[in-house]
C-alpha positions as MATLAB code, in Angstrom:
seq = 'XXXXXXXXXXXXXXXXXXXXXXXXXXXXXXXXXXXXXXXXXXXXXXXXXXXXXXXXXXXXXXXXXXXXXXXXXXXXXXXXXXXXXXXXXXXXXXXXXXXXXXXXXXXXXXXXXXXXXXXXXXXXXXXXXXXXXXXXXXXXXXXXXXXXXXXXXXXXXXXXXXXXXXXXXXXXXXXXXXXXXXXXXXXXXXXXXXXXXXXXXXXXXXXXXXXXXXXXXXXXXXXXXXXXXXXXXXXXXXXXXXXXXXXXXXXXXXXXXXXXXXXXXXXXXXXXXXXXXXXXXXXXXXXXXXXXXXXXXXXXXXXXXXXXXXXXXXXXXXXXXXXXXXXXXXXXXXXXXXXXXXXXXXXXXXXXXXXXXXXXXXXXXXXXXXXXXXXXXXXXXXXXXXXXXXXXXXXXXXXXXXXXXXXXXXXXXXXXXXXXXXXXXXXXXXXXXXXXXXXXXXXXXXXXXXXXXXXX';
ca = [
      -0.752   75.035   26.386;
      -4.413   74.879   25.397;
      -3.952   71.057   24.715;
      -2.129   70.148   27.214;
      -4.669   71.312   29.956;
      -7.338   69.696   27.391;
      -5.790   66.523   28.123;
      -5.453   66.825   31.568;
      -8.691   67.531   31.743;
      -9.577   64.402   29.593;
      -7.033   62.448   31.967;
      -8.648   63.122   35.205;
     -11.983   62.273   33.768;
     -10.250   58.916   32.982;
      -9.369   58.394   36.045;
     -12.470   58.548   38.133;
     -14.108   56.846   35.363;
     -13.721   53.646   36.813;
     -15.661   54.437   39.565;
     -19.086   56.054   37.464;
     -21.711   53.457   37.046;
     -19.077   50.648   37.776;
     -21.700   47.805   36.995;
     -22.431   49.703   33.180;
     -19.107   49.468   31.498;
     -21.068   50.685   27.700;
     -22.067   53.495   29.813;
     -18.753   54.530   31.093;
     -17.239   54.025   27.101;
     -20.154   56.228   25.958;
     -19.081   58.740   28.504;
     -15.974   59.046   27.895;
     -16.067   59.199   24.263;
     -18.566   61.920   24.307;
     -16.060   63.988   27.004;
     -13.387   63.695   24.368;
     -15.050   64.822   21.671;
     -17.001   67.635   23.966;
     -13.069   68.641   25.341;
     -11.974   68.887   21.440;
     -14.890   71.078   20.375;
     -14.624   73.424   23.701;
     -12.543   76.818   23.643;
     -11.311   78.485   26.271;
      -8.167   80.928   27.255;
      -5.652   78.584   29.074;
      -6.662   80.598   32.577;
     -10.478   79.090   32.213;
      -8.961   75.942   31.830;
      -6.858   76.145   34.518;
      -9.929   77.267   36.981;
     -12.177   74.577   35.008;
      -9.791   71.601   35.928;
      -9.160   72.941   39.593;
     -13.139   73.180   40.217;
     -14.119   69.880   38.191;
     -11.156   68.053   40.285;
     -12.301   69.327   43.070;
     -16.602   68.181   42.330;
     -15.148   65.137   41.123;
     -13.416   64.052   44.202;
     -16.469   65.222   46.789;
     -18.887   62.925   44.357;
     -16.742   59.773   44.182;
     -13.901   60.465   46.813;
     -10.081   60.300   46.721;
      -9.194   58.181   44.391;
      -6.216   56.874   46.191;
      -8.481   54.982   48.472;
     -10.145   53.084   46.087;
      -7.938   50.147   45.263;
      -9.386   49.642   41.726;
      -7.435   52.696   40.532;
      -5.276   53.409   43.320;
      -2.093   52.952   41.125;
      -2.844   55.384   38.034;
      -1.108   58.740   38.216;
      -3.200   61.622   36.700;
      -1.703   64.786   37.480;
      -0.441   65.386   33.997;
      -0.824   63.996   30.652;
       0.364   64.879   27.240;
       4.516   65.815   28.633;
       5.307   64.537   32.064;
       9.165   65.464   32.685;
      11.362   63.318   34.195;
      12.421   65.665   37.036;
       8.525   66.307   37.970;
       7.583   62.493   39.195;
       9.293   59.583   40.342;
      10.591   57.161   37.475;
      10.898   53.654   36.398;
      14.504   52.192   37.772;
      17.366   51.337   35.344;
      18.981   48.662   37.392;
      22.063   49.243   34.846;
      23.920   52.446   34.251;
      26.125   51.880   31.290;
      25.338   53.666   27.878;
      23.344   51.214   25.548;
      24.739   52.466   22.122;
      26.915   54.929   21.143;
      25.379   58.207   20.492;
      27.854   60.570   21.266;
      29.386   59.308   17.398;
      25.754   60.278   16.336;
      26.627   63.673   14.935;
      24.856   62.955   11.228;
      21.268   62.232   12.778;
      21.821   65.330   15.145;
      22.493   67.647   12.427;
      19.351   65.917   10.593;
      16.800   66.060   13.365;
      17.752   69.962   14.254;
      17.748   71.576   17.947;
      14.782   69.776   18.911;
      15.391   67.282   21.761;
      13.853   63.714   21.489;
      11.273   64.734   24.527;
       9.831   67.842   21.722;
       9.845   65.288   18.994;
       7.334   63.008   20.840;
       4.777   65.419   21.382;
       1.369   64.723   21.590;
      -1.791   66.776   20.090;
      -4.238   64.450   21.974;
      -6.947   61.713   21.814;
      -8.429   61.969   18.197;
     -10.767   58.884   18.100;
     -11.660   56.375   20.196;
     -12.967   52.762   18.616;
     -15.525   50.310   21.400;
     -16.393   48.036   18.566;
     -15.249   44.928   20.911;
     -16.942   44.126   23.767;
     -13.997   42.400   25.386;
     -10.007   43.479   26.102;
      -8.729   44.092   23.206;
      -5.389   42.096   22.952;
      -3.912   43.662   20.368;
      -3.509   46.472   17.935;
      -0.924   46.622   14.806;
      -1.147   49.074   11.822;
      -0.309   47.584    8.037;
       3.354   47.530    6.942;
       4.078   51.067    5.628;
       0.735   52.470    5.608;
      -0.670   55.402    7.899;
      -4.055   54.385    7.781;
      -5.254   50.680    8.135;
      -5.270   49.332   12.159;
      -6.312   46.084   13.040;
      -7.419   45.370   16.345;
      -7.950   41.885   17.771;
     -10.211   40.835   21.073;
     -11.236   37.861   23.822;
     -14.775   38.427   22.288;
     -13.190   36.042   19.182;
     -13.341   38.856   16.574;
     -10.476   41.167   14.765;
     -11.497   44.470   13.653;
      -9.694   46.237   10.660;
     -10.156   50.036   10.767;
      -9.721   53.444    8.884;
      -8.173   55.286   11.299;
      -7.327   58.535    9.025;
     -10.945   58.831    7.673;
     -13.298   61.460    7.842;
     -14.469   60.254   10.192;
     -12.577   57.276   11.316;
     -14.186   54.019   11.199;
     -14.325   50.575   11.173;
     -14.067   49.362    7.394;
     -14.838   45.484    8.787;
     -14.850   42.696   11.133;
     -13.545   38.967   10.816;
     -15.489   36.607   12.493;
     -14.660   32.687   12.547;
     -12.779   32.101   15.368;
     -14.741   30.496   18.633;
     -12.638   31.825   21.348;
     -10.531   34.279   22.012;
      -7.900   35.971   19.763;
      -4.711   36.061   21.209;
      -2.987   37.143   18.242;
      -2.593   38.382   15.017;
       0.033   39.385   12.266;
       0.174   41.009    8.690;
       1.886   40.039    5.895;
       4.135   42.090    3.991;
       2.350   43.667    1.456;
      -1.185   43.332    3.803;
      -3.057   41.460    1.448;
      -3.558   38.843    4.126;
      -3.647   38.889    7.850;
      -3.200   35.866   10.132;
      -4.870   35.428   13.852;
      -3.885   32.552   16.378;
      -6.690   31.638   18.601;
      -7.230   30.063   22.129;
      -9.324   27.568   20.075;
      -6.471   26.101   19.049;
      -6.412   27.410   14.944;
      -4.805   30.048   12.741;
      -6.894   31.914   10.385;
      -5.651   33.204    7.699;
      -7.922   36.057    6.399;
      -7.953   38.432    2.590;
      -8.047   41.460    3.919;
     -10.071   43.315    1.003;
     -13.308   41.079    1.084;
     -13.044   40.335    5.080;
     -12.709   36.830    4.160;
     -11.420   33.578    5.896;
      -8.864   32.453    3.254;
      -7.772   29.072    5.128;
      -7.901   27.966    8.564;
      -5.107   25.578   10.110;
      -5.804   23.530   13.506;
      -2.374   23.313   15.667;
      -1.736   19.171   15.451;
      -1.780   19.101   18.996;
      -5.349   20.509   19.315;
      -4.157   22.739   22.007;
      -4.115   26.469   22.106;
      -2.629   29.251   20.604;
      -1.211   31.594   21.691;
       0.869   33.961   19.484;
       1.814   33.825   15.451;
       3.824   35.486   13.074;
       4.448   35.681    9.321;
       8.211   34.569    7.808;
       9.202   38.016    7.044;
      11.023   36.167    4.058;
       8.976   33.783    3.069;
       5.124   34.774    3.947;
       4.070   31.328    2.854;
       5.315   29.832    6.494;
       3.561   31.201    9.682;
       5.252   30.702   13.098;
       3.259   29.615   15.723;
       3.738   29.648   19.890;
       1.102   27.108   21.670;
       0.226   26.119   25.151;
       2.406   23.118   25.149;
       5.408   24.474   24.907;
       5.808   24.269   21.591;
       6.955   26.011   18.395;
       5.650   25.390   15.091;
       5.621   26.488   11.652;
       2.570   26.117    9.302;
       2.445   25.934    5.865;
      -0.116   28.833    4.095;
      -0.820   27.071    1.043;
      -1.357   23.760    2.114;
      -2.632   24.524    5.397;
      -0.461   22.067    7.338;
       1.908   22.570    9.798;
       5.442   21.036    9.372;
       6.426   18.168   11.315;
       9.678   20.225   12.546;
       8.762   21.459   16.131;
      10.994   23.386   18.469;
       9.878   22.532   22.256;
      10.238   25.404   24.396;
       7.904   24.562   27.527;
       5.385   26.617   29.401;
       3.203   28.600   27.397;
       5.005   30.130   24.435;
       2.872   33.919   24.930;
       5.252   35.504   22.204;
       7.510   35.322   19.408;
       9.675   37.936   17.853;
      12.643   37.502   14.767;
      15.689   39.206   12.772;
      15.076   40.747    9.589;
      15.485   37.710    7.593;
      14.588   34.916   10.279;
      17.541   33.601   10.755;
      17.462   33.499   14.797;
      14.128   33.457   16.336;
      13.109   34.177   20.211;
      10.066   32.650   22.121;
       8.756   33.993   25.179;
       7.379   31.526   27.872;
       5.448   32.053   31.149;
       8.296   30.793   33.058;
      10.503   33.624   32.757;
      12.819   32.233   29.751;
      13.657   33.515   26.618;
      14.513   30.883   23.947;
      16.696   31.492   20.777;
      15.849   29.135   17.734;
      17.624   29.216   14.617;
      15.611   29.111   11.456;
      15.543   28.651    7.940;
      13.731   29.793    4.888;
      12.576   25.985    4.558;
      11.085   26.160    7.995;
      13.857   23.765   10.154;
      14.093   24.783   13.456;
      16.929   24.382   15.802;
      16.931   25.412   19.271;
      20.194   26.943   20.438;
      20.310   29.357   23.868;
      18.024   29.489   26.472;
      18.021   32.702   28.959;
      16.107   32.458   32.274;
      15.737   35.571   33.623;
      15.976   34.165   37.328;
      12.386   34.749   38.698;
       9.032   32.883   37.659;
       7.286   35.322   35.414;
       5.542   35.832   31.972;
       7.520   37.084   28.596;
       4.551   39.146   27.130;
       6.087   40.800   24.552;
       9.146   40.474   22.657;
      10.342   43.454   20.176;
      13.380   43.281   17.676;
      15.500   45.888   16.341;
      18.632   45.453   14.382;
      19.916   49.446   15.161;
      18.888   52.279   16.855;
      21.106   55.137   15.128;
      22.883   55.865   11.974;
      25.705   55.465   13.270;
      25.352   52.728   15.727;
      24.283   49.453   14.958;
      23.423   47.135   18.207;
      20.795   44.840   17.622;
      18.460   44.512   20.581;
      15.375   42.658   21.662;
      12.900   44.866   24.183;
      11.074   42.774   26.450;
       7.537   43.063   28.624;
       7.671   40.660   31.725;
       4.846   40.259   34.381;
       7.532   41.126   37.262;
       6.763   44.480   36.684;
      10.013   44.808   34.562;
      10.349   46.313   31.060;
      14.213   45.158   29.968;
      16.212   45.719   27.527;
      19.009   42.725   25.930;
      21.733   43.108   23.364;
      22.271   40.459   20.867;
      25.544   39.315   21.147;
      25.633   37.009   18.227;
      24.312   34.727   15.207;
      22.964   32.528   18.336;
      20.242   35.120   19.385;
      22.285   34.942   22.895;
      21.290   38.011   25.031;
      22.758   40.246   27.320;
      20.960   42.344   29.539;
      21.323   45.674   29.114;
      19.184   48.497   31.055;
      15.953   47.324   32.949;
      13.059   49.509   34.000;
      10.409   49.051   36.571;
       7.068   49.166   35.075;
       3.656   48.190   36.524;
       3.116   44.327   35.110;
       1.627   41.412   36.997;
      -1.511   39.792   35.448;
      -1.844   40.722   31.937;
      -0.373   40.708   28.669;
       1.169   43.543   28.284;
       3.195   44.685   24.978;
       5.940   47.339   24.010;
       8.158   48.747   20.671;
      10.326   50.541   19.826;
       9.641   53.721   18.073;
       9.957   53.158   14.233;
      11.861   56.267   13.445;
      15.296   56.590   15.033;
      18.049   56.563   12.726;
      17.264   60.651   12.468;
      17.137   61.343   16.427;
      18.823   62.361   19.001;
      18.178   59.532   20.946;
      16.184   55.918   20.872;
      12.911   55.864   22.020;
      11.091   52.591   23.081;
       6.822   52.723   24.585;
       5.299   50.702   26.639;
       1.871   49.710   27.842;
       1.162   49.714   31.856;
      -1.298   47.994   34.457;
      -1.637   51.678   35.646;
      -3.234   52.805   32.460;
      -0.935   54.727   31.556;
       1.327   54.657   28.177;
       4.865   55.174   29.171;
       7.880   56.556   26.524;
      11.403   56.349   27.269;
      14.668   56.866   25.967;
      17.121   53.748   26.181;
      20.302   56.102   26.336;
      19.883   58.497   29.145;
      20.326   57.909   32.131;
      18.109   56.618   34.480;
      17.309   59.846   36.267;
      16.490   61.217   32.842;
      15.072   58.590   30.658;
      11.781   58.865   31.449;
      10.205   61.386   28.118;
       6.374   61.385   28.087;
       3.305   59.853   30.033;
       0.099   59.378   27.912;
      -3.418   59.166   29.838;
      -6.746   58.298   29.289;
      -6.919   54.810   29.561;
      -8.966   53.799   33.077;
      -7.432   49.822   32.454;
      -4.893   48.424   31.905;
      -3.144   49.142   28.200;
      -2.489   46.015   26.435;
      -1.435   46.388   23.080;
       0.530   49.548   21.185;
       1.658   50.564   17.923;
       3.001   53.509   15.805;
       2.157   53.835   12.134;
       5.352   53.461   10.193;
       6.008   57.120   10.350;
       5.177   58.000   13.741;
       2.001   60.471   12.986;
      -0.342   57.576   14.762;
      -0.036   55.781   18.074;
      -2.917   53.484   18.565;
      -3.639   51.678   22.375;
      -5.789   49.300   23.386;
      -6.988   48.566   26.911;
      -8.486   45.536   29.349;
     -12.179   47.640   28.828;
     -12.391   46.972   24.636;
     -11.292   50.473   23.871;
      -8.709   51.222   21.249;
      -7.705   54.961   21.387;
      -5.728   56.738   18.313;
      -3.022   59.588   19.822;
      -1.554   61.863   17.318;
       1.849   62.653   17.784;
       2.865   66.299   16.676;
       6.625   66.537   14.978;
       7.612   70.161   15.450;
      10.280   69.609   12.876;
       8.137   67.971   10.529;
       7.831   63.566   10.037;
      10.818   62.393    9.367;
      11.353   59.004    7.647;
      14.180   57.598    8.309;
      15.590   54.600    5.812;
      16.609   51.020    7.565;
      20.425   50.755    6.610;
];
């Protein structure tokens, strides 16, 4: 109870943070740093904290007014934080109302996770440490393959940051500097000894991790920008590349070419997502498509379907998942597009062809904003995907209730928009990043224990 009000307390200083010393924004992320760590240290019975939050709410409103009428934050909600039930607020519409997999055959992963319900098993202690080493949005945030500890973060300011997040105290181990404009972003390879960033200056850089190094950089053959990248999750000597002409493209690490084989998607390809073993790729464009390539470990590239999704808007964020319990296999790609929709597709075969299959309002219009789908599953009574918001808020839900019911959690904090998002592989970390530089590290509290759940 104790943390909960903590947080709402953190929340609703969030929330009017916008509007303290709105011309200072180093100010505002000292302030609210400090008021985390202040809220952490305090102790009170969960009475004073009730009266606390009634009379600060009620100073705080006097001093900078209702924040409803100021249109810089009228859309964030604030009234609750770390639990917000889906029968206490309105929720995101499911414009579908048919079951997405078949969980009522899940009886193995409900005898494994116990009585808990999914809702309990996403609980949050709190805000735990919050990073401002960029001084621009941060675009993106993604912790190593199978590690707990080591975040990156990449920003517009042109840098990536690579940071301890489970250190006493956490901190930022280093920062890779080469790139001369933005970083839009940025992917690790399997066993993390390298990282590789895509840049609006039109390069890839592929960096050793260890000694914060540039290992190679590549410059797209069309000189134009960059715009997303990805490792071959078979072969990590072939990077996959999405630029601002539409097209494509697969480099080479170790020569630091890229391939003459292009795949021409048009628009802006914003982001890229693939199977296990890369044999069907997707690209996102800003013209509200999705494409489906089929690849090879060679690097050939054949495009086969292409999906419009029947209004002009941009594919931010594209999420694979081959199943979502033990028992039911249903490979699906989760999608972030700028018409304020977060859907969900079903692959319906070797093509990459989609299907929709549940969408869910959620507030996106300008920026690029990213969702996934919790890593643990197989062991749950239910699927959980979370998504970033233009609200500031950090939304989970569960793709098999229905719609009344699938909203879980809310997570606050943020006073931006939140950009990028990522769990740790076992689901003890959730790190955000927002449109003000800040990266915040959640830690999510398992009732039952972590449970790490194997991919077959």
């Amino acid at each position: 109870m104790t943390t909960a009000l903590q947080q709402q307390v953190f929340a609703l200083d969030a929330k009017y943070n916008a509007s303290r010393a709105p011309n200072y924004p180093g100010f505002r992320t000292l302030y609210i740093r400090r008021r985390s760590q202040l809220l952490r240290e305090a102790e009170r019975q969960p009475d004073k904290w009730k009266q606390y939050l009634k009379l600060r709410s009620t100073l705080l409103q006097q001093r900078y007014g209702n924040p409803n009428e100021n249109p810089s934050i009228s859309s964030r909600s604030v009234s609750r934080v770390t639990s917000i039930s889906n029968e206490s607020r309105t929720n995101p519409i499911s414009l579908q109302k048919d079951s997405v997999v078949p969980t009522k055959q899940a009886e193995a992963s409900r005898a494994i996770v116990g009585g808990n319900s999914i809702a309990e098993n996403y609980a949050f202690k709190g805000v735990h440490h919050i990073f401002d080493q960029h001084s621009d949005p941060v675009t993106m945030v993604k912790f190593a393959n199978n590690d707990q500890s080591m975040l990156c973060c990449s920003s517009v300011d042109g840098t990536l940051s690579l940071c301890n997040v489970t250190g006493l105290p956490p901190h930022v181990t280093g920062i890779l500097k080469g790139h001369k404009q933005a970083v839009t972003g940025f992917d690790w390879s399997a066993d993390n000894e390298l990282l590789a960033s895509s840049s609006l200056d039109g390069t890839i850089r592929v960096w050793k991790v260890n000694e914060f190094t540039c290992l190679r950089t590549i410059e797209d053959p069309q000189k134009s920008q960059l715009l997303c990248c990805m490792f071959q999750p078979v072969n990590n000597n072939l990077l996959i590349t999405g630029n601002s002409k539409g097209e494509v493209r697969i480099a080479n690490v170790s020569t630091g070419r890229f391939m003459k084989n292009f795949c021409r998607v048009t628009g802006n390809v914003l982001s890229l997502a693939s199977d296990a073993n890369c044999k069907t790729l997707w690209a996102g464009n800003d013209k509200g498509e999705i494409v489906s390539i089929l690849c090879d470990i060679s690097g050939q590239l054949c495009r086969t379907k292409r999906l419009n999704l029947g209004i002009p808007c941009s594919v931010t964020s594209l999420s694979y998942r081959a199943w979502i319990s033990r028992e039911a296999r249903d490979p699906l790609l989760l999608v972030n597009c700028s018409d304020n929709s977060l859907c969900l597709f079903n692959i319906i075969d070797y093509e990459g062809s989609l299907v929709l299959k549940r969408k869910f309002q959620n507030k996106h219009q300008k920026h690029s904003i990213k969702s996934t789908f919790c890593p643990i599953m197989s062991f749950r009574q239910g699927a959980c995907v979370v998504t970033g918001s233009e609200d500031g808020n950090v939304y989970f839900l569960d793709i098999e209730k229905p719609t009344s019911k699938s909203y879980l959690n809310t997570l606050q904090g943020h006073s931006s928009a939140v950009l990028g998002i990522s769990f740790n592989y076992n689901e003890s970390l959730l790190a955000t990043s927002d449109l003000e530089g800040l990266t915040f590290r959640a830690v999510c509290h398992f009732r039952n224990g972590c449970l790490v759940a194997p991919c077959h």
